[in-house]
C-alpha positions as CSV (number, residue, x, y, z in Angstrom):
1,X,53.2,63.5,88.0
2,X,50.8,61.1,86.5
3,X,48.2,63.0,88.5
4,X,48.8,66.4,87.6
5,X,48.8,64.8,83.9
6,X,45.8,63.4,84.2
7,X,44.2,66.9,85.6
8,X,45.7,68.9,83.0
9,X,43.8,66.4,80.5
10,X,40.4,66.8,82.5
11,X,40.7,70.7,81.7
12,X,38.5,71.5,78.7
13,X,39.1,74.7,76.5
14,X,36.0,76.1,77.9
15,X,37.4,76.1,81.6
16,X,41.0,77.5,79.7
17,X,38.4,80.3,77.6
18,X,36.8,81.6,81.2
19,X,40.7,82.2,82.7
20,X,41.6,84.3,80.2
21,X,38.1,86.0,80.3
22,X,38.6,86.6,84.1
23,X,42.2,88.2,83.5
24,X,40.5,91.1,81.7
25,X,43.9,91.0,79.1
26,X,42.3,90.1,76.4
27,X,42.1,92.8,74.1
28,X,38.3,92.4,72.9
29,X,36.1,91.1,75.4
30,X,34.1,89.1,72.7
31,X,37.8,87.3,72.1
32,X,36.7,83.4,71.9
33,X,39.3,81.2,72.6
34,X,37.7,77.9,71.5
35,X,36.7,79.7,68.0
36,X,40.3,80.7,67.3
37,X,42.6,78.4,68.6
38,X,42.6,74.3,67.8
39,X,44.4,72.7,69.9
40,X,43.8,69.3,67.7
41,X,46.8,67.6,66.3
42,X,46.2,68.8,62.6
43,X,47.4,72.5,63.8
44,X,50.7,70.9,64.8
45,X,53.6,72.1,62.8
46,X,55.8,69.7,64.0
47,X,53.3,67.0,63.1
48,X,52.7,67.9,59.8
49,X,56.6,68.7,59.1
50,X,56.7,65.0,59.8
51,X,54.1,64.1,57.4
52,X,56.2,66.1,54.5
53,X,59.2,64.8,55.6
54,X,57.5,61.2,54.7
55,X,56.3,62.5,51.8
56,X,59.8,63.8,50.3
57,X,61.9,61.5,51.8
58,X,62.6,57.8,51.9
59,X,60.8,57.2,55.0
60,X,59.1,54.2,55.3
61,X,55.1,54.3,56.6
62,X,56.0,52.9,59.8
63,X,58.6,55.3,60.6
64,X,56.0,58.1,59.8
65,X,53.9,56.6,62.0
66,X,56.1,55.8,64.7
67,X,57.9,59.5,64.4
68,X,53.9,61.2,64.8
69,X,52.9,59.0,67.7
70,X,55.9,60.1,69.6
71,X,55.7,63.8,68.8
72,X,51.6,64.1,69.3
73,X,52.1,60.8,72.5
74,X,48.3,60.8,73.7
75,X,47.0,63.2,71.0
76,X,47.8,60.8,68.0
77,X,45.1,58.8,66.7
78,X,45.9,56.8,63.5
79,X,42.5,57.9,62.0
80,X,43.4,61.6,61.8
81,X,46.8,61.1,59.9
82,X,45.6,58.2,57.4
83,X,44.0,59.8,55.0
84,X,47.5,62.1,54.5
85,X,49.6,59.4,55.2
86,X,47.4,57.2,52.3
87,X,47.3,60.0,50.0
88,X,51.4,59.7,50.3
89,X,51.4,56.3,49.9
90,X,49.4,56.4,46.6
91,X,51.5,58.9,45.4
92,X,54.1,56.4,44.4
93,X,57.4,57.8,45.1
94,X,55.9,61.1,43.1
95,X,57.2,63.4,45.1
96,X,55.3,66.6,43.5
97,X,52.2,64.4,43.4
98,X,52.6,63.3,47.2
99,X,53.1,67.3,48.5
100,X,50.0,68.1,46.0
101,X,47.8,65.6,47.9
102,X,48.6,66.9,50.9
103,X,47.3,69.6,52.4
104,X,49.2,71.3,54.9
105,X,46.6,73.6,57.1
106,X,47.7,77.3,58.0
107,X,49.2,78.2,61.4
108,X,46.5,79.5,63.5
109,X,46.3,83.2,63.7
110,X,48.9,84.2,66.1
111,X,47.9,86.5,68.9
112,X,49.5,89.7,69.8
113,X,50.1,88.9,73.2
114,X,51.7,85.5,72.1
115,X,54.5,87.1,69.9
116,X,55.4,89.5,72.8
117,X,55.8,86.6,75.0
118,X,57.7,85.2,72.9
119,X,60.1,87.9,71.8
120,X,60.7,88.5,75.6
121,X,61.3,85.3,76.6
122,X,63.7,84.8,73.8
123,X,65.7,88.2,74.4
124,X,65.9,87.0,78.5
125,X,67.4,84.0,76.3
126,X,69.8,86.0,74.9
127,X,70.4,87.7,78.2
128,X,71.3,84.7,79.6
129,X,73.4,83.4,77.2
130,X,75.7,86.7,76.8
131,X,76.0,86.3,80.6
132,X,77.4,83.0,79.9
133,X,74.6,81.5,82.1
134,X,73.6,79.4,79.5
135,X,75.7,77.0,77.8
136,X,75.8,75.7,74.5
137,X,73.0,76.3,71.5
138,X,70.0,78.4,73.4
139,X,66.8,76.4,73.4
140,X,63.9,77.4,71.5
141,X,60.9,78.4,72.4
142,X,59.1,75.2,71.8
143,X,62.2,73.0,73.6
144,X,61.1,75.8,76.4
145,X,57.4,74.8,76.9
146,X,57.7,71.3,76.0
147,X,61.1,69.9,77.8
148,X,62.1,66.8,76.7
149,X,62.9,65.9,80.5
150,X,59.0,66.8,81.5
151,X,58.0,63.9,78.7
152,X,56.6,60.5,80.1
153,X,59.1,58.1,80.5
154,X,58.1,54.6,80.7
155,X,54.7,52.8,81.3
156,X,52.4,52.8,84.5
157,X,50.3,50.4,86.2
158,X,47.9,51.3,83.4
159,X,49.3,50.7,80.4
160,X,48.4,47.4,78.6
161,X,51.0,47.0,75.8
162,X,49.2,44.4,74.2
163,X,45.8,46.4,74.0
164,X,42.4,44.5,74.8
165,X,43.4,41.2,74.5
166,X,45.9,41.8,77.3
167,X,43.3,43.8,79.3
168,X,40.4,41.3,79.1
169,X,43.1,38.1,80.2
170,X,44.4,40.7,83.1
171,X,40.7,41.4,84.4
């Protein structure tokens, strides 16, 4: 699993741009993947409904941070978030000042094809459900393509908990 991880990783969105440009389904051949979709953790929705949560609640920092790390896991990098995180803190408790410093980004365009996908997948959902095949509250779409089960669970041989210091006594 760590493998297949690790190759997913290695894939860059120019490799991902010339798949879809070999299926022939986009619906303009001068479509550019890489020009309208980032993938970067600041088009996250989740992320940044974290980031307002902080920023309206009494979350402390660390809890913010904590909460984003494990949502973006290998995406997060502390210097993309601190500048909204610090604007937050400066704010003061001023809630209206803290959401005005902050500035949320707009989804990315959402394709055509995407929102059919979706709709589909979510009325086989409901199919599934009225045939009592699935029990309980239906996932979502985003509980679909990212399944809590599939998350990494534990460390590897790899991971140094107590960063370089740990690494340079280990080598």
């Amino acid at each position: 699993m760590m493998m297949a991880k690790e190759a997913w990783h290695a894939v860059t969105s120019t490799t991902i741009e010339h798949c879809w440009n070999h299926t022939e389904i986009q619906p303009d051949s001068s479509y550019s993947l890489t020009s309208t979709v980032n993938s970067g953790p600041h088009n996250d929705p989740v992320a940044w409904k974290i980031v307002h949560e902080f920023a309206s609640s009494e979350m402390s920092l660390p809890e913010a941070e904590t909460r984003l790390e494990h949502h973006l896991t290998d995406r997060y990098a502390d210097t993309d978030w601190r500048p909204a995180l610090k604007a937050i803190m400066d704010a003061e408790g001023d809630i209206d000042a803290a959401l005005n410093a902050i500035r949320i980004p707009a989804r990315p365009k959402t394709l055509t094809q995407v929102t059919s996908l979706e709709t589909e997948l979510m009325d086989s959902i409901d199919e599934l459900k009225s045939r009592n095949r699935i029990f309980g509250k239906p996932p979502t779409v985003e509980e679909l393509l990212d399944p809590v089960e599939e998350r990494e669970v534990g460390g590897h041989d790899y991971e140094f908990p107590g960063g370089d210091k740990d690494i340079v006594e280990e080598v």
